[in-house]
RODO-2510 file (C-alpha; in nm, 4 decimals, decimal comma):
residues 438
     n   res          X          Y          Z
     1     x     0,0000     0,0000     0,0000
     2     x     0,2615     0,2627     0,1057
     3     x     0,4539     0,1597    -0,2549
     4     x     0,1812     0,2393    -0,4342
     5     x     0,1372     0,5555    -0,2873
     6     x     0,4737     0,6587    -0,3289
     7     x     0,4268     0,5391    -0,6702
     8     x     0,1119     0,7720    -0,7751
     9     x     0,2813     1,0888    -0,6003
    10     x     0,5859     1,0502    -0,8275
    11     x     0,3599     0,9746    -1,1097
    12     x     0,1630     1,2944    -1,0181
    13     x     0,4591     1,4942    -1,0118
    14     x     0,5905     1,3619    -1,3484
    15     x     0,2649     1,4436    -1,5098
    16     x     0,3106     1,7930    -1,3555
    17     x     0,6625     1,8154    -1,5322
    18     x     0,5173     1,7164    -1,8356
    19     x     0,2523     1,9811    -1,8408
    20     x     0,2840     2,2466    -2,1186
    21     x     0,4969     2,5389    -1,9618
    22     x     0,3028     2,7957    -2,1628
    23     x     0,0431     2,8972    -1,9501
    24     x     0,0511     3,2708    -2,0342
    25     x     0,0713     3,4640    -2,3013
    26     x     0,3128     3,7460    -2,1231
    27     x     0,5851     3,6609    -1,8985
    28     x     0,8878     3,8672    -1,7856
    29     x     1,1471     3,8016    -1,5507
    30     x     1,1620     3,7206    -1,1793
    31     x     1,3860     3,8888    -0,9524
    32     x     1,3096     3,6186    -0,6652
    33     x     1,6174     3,4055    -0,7018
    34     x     1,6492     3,3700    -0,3143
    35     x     1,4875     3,0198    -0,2686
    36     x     1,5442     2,8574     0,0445
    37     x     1,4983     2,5173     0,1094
    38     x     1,1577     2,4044     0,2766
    39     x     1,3265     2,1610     0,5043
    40     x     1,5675     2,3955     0,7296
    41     x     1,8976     2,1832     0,6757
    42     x     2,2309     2,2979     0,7453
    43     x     2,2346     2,5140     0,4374
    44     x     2,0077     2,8017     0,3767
    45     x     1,9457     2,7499    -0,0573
    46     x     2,1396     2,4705    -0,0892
    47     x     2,0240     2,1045    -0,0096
    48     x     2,1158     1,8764     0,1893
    49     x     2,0977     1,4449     0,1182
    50     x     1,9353     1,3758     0,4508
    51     x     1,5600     1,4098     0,4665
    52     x     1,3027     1,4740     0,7415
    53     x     1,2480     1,1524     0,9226
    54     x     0,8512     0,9639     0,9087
    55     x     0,6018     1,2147     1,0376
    56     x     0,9193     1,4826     1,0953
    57     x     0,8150     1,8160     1,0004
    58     x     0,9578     2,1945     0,9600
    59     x     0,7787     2,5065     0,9716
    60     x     0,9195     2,8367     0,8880
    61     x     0,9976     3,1546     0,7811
    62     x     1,3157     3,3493     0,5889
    63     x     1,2968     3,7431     0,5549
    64     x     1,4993     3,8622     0,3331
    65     x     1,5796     4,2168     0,1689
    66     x     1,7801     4,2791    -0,1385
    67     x     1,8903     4,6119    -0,2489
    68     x     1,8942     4,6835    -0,6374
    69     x     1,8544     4,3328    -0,7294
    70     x     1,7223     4,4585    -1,1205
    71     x     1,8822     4,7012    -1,3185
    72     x     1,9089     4,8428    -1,6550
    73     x     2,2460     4,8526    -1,7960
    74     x     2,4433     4,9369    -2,0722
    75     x     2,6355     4,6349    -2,3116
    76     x     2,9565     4,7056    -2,1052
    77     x     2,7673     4,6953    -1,7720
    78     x     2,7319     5,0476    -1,6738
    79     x     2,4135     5,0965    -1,4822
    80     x     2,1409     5,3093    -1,6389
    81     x     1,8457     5,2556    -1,4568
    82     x     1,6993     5,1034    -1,1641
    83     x     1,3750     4,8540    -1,2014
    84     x     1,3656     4,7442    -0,9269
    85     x     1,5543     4,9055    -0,5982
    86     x     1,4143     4,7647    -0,2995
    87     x     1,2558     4,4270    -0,2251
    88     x     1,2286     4,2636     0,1154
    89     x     1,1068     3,9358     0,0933
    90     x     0,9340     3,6588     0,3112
    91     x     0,9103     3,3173     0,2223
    92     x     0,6362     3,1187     0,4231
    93     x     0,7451     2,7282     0,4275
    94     x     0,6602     2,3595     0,5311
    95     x     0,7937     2,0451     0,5056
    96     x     0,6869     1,6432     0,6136
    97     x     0,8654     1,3201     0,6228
    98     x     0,6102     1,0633     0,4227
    99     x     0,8808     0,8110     0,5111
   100     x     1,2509     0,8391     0,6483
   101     x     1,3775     0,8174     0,3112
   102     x     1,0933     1,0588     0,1235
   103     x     0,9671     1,4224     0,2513
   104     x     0,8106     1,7062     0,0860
   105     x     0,7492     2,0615     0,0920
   106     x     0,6414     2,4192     0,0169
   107     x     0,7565     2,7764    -0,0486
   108     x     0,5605     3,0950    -0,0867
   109     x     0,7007     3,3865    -0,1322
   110     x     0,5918     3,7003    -0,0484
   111     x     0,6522     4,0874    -0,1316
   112     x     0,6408     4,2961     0,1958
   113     x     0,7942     4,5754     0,0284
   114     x     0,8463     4,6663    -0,3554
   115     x     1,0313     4,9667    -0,4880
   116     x     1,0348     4,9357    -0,8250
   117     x     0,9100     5,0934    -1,1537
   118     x     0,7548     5,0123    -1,5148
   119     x     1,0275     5,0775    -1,7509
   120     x     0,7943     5,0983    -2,0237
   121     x     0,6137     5,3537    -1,9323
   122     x     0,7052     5,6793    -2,0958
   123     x     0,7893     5,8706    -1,7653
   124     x     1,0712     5,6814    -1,6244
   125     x     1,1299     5,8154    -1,2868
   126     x     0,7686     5,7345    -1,2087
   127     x     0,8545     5,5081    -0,8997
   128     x     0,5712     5,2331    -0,7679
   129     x     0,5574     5,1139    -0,3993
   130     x     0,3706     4,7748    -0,3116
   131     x     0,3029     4,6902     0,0038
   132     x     0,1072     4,4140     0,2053
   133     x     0,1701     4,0598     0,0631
   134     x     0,2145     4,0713    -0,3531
   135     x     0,3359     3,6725    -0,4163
   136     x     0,5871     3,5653    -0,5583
   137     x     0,5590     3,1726    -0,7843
   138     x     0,4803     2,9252    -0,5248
   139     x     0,7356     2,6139    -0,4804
   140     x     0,6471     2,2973    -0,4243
   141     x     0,9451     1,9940    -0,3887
   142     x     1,0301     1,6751    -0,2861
   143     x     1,2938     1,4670    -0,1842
   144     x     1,3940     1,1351    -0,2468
   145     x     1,7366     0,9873    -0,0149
   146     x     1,9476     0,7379    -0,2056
   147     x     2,2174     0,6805    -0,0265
   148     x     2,2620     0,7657     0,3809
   149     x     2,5352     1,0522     0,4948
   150     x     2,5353     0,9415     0,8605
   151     x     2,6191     0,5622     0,7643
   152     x     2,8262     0,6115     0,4508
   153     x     2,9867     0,9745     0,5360
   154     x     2,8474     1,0599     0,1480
   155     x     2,4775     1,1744     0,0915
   156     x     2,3130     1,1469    -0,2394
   157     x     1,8899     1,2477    -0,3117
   158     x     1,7765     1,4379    -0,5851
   159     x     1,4818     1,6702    -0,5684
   160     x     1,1888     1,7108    -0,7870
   161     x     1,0472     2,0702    -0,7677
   162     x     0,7932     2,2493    -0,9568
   163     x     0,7212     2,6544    -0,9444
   164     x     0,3571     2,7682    -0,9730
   165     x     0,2713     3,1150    -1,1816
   166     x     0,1127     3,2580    -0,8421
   167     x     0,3699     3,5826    -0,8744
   168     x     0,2725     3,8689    -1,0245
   169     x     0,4659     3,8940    -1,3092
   170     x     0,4174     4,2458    -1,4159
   171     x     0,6167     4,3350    -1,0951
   172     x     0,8780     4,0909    -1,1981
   173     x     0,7164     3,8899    -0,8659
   174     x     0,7075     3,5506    -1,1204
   175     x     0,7729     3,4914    -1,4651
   176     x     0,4182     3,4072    -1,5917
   177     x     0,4324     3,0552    -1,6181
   178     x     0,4574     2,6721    -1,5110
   179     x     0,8247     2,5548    -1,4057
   180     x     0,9374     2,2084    -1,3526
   181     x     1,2977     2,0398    -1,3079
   182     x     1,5018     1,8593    -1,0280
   183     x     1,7932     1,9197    -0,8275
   184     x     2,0871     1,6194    -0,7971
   185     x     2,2218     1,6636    -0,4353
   186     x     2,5383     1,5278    -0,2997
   187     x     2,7270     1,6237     0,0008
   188     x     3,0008     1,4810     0,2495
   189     x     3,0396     1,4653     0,6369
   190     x     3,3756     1,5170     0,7859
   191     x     3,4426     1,3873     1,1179
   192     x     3,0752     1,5331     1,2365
   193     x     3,2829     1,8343     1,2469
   194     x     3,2927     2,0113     0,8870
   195     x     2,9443     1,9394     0,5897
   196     x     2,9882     1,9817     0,2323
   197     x     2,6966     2,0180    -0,0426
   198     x     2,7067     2,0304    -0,3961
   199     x     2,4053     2,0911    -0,5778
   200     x     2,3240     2,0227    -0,9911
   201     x     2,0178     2,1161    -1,0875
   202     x     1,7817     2,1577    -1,4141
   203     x     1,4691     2,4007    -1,4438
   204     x     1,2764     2,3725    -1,7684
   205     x     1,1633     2,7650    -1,9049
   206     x     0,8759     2,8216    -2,1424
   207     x     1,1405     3,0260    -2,4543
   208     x     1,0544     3,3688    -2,4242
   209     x     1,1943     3,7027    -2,5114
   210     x     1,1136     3,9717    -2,3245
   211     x     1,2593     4,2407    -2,3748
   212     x     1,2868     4,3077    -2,7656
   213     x     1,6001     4,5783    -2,7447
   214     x     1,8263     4,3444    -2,6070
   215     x     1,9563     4,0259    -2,8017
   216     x     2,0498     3,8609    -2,4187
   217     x     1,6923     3,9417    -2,2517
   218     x     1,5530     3,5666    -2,3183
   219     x     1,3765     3,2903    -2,0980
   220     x     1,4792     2,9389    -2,1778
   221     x     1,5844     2,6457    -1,9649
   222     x     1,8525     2,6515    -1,7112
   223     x     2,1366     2,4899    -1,5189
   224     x     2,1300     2,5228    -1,1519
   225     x     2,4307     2,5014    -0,9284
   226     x     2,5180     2,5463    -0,5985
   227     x     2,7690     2,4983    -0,3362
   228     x     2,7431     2,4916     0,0481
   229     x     2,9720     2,4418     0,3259
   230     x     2,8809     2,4202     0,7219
   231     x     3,1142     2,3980     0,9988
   232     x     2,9689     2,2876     1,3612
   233     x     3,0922     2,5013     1,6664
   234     x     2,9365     2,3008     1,8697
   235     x     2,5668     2,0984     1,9247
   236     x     2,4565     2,4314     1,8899
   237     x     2,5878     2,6767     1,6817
   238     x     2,7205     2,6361     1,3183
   239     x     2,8701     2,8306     1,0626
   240     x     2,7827     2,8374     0,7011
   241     x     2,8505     2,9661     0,3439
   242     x     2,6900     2,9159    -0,0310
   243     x     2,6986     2,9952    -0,3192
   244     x     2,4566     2,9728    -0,6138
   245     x     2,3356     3,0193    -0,9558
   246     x     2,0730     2,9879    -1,2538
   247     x     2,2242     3,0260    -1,6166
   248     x     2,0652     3,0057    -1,8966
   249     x     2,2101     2,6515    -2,0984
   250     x     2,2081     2,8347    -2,5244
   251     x     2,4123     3,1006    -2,3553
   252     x     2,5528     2,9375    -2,0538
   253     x     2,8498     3,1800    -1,8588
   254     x     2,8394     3,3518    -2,2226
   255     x     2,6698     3,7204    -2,0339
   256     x     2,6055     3,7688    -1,7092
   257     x     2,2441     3,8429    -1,7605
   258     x     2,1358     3,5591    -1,8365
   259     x     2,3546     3,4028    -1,5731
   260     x     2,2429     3,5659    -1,1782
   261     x     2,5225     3,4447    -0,9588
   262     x     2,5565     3,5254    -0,5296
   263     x     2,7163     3,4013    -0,2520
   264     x     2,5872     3,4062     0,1214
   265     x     2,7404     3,3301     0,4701
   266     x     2,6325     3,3510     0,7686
   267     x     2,5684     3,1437     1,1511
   268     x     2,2682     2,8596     1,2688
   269     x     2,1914     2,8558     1,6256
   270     x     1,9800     2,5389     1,6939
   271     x     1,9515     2,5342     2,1096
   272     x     1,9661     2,1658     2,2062
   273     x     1,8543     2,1944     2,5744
   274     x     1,5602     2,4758     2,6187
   275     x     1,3254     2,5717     2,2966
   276     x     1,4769     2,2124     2,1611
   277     x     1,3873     2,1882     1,7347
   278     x     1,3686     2,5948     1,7088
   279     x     1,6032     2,7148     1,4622
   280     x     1,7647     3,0973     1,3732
   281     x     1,9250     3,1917     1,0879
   282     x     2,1430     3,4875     1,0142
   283     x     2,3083     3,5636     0,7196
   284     x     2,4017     3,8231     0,4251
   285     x     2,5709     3,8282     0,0983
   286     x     2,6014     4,0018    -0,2600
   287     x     2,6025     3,9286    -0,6172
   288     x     2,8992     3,7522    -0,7868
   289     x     2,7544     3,9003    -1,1347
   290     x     2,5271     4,1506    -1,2348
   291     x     2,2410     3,9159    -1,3941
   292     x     1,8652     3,9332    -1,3016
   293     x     1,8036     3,8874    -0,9369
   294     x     2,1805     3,9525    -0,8477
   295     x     2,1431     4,1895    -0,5859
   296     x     2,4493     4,4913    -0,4809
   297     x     2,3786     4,3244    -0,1417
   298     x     2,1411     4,1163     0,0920
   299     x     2,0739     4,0497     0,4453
   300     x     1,8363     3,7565     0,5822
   301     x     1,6839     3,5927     0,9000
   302     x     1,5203     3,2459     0,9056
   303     x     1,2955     3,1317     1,2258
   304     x     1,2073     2,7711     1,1767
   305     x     1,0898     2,4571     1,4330
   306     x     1,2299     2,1588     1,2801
   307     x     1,0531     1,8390     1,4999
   308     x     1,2396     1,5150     1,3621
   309     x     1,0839     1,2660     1,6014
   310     x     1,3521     1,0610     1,6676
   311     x     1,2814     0,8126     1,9371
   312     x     1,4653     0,9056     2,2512
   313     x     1,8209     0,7678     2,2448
   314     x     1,8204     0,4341     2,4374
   315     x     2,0063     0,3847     2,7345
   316     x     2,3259     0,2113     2,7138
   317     x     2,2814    -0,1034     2,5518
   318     x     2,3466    -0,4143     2,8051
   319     x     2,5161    -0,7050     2,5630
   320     x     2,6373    -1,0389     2,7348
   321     x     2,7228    -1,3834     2,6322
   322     x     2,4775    -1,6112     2,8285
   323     x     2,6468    -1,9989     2,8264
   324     x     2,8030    -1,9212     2,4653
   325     x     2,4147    -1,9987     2,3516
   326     x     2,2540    -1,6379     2,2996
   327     x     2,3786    -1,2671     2,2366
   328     x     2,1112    -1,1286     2,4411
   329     x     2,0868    -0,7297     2,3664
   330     x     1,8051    -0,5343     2,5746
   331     x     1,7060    -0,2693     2,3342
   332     x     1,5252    -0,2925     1,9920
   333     x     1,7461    -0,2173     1,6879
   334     x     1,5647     0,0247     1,4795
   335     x     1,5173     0,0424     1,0781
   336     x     1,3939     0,3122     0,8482
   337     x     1,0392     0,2285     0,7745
   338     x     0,9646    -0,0391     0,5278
   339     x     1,3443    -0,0305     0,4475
   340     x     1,6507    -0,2709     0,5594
   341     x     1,8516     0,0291     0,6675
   342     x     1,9340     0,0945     1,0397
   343     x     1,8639     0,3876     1,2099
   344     x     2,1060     0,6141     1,3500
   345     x     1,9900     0,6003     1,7053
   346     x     2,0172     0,1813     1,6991
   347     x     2,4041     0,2046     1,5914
   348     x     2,5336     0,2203     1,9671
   349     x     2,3332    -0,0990     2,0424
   350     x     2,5321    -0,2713     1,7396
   351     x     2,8185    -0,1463     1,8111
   352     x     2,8052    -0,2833     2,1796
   353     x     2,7523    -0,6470     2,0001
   354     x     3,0627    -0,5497     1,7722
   355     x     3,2730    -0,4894     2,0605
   356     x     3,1736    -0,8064     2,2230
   357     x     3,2617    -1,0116     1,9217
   358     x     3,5908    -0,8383     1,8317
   359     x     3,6626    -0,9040     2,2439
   360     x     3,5501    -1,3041     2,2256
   361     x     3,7233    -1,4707     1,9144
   362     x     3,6219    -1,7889     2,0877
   363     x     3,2439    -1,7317     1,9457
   364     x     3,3264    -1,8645     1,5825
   365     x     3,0344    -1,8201     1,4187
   366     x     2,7117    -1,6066     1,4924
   367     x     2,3861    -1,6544     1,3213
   368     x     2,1943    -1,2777     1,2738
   369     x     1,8475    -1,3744     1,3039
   370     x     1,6072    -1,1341     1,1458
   371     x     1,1837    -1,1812     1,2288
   372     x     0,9095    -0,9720     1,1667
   373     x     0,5331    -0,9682     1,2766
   374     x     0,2758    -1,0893     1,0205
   375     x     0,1315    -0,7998     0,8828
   376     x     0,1837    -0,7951     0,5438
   377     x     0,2001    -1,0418     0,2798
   378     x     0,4896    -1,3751     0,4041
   379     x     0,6556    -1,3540     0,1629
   380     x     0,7449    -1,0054     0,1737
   381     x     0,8210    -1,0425     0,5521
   382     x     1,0776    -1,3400     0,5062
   383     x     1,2575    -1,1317     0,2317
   384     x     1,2142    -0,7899     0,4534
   385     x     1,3670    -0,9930     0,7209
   386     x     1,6466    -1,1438     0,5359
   387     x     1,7706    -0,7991     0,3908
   388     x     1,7309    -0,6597     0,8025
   389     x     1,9728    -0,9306     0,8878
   390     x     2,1806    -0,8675     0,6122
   391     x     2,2332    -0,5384     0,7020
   392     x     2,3142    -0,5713     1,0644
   393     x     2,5858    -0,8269     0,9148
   394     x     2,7429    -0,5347     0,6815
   395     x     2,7207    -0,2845     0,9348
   396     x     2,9053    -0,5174     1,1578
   397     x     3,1714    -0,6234     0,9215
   398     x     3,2067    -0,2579     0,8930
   399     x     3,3156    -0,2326     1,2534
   400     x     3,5868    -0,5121     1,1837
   401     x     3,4234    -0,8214     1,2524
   402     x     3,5340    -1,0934     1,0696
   403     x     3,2841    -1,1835     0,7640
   404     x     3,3196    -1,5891     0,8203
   405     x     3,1574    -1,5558     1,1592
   406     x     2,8492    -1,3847     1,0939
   407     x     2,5674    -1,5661     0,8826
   408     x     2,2446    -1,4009     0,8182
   409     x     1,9186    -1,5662     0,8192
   410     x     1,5895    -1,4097     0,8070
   411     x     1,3037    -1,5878     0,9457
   412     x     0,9708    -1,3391     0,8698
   413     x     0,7078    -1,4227     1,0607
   414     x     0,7377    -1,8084     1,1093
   415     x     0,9283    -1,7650     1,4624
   416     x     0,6981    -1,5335     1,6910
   417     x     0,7188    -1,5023     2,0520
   418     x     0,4342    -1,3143     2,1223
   419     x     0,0745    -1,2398     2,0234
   420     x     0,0617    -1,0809     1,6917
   421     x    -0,2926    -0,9847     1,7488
   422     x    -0,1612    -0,6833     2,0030
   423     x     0,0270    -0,3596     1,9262
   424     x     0,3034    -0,4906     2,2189
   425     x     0,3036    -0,8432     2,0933
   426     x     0,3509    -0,7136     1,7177
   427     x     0,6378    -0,4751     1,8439
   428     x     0,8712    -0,7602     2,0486
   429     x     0,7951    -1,0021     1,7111
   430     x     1,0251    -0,7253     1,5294
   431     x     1,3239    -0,8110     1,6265
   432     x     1,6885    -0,9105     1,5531
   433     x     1,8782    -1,2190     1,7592
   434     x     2,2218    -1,3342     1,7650
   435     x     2,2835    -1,7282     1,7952
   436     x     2,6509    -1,8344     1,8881
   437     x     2,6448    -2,1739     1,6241
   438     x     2,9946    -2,2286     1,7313
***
């Protein structure tokens, strides 16, 4: 059931993608190139691999305010004209864990302040001020983890995303139309101590000119890159710094109009003991070229809560030998949902049995037992449970065990020892035992 939901959301997004991006007949373009990520990782625009965890969530704000982020200028970049002066920005967002591997989330911009003016009109130093919520194009992305930063040390997802024509593009709020792509993400942990994020993206433009005088004022699908790096003071406070940028692929790096570059830095504070899961963000920055949304500076603040529902750590795991018969551990060792991938918070128990192993070389050979309950269909559980005892043998090879004394065996739901018709009995049938075979 939850693979077949999975199944029509992607499907629902790919039909999105596919959707003809011509939904107006006027378009023009958007000076909102600050787009931060729904999900309040340890970047501010780039992302990160890891998602938020089952029934995680983040909820959230960014203000931000650029100065002179549009101008008119001359072939040789001389400014002639300001469009748009001031903007201060805020960007409204969510984001939910589906599963641990699988979240989603939104973005709305919104104007709080607009200096800008119509540079078509024959009066040019007619100025415009907007006030009280204009949009910007609403966001909406997901995320997808492939491959797990806190057991590998290497993230990789990638990120579907799709922008709605909810801006006012007049104001140069939105471009006027329907915008799909997808974001590759990978990044790197170093010793817990230093995060690195590299970010390859693709965002497919409706071809449009829009201004008529100038041979480099055109619309048309882009390449997306970004670069992120965040350093950890301490549990918490962190320091960060990006940079990112859209360019336009038929002329990519040729002008920097059609190729908005900036670069940010800034500090996190995420208190771990009072106000636990609240987040602040501080930061500021300033164009690396002079293309559209590039502004001479910008400042921002982000308030988020980020709630990630881990289970509370478990207390130090008791492991013993008990007449060379049993490994008998007292905590549960957890998995990602639906998935043959431990969780974070179980690696101290399996490390506990790693250490015992690596200390006993008389127990030859162990047998990693893997059961289930018997909710769903068997033979799903006996192949579930083989690939959760497989993994608890990898993870412990990892830690130096030898291979030949580990043999994994997965047993589903044929082996129960307690009611499966309870929530409790269900919960102690999930479970992982180690059998000293010699």
């Amino acid at each position: 059931m939850l693979k077949s939901k999975v199944f029509t959301s992607v499907v629902a997004v790919v039909v999105l993608m596919l959707t003809s991006t011509a939904a107006s007949a006027n378009h023009s373009p958007d000076v909102v190139n600050f787009n931060p990520t729904t999900d309040a990782g340890k970047y501010v625009t780039v992302h990160q691999s890891w998602t938020l965890p089952q029934w995680g969530f983040n909820v959230g704000a960014y203000f931000d305010y650029a100065y002179e982020p549009y101008e008119r200028a001359t072939a040789a970049g001389v400014r002639t004209i300001g469009i748009v002066d001031d903007l201060l920005m805020a960007n409204v967002q969510a984001a939910i864990g589906w599963t641990d591997w699988w979240s989603m989330g939104f973005n709305m911009p919104v104007a709080l302040w607009e200096r800008w003016f119509d540079p078509n009109l024959p009066i040019q130093n007619v100025q415009k001020e907007t006030f009280y919520g204009r949009q910007g194009d609403l966001r909406i992305e997901m995320k997808f983890r492939l491959l797990d930063i806190k057991r590998y040390h290497v993230g990789l997802a990638i990120v579907p995303f799709f922008y709605f024509p909810t801006g006012k593009w007049q104001s140069y709020l939105g471009n006027g139309m329907w915008s799909p792509g997808g974001t590759l993400v990978f990044d790197a942990d170093i010793k817990n101590r230093v995060f690195l994020a590299l970010n390859v993206g693709y965002r497919n433009y409706a071809n449009t000119r829009y201004d008529v005088n100038n041979v480099n004022a055109v619309l048309d699908d882009t390449l997306n890159l970004g670069g992120g790096i965040n350093v950890r003071i301490n549990d918490s406070w962190g320091l960060y710094g990006e940079v990112y940028s859209e360019s336009v692929i038929k002329g990519l790096f040729k002008n920097q109009l059609q190729n908005p570059a900036e670069g940010t830095a800034g500090f996190k504070f995420t208190p771990q003991k009072h106000a636990k899961g609240l987040g602040l963000t501080v930061g500021g920055g300033r164009a690396i070229t002079k293309g559209i949304g590039s502004p001479d500076f910008r400042v921002l603040v982000g308030l988020n809560y980020r709630n990630d529902r881990e289970p509370p750590p478990p207390p130090p795991a008791e492991v013993e030998a008990m007449v060379e018969e049993k490994i008998i551990i007292t905590q549960k060792i957890h998995f990602e949902f639906d998935r043959a991938i431990i969780r974070p918070i179980s690696y101290p128990i399996v490390d506990d049995v790693a250490r015992l192993l690596l200390s006993n070389p008389q127990l030859a050979l162990i047998r990693i037992e893997g059961h289930t309950d018997w909710i769903g269909p068997d033979d799903y559980n006996q192949r579930l449970s083989e690939k959760r005892a497989n993994a608890v043998r990898d993870y412990l090879v990892q830690k130096g065990v030898e291979p030949y004394r580990l043999q994994a065996v997965g047993y589903g739901e044929s082996r129960p020892i307690a009611d499966n018709n309870t929530t409790q009995g269900r919960a102690r049938n999930r479970r992982t035992e180690f059998t000293v075979v010699q």
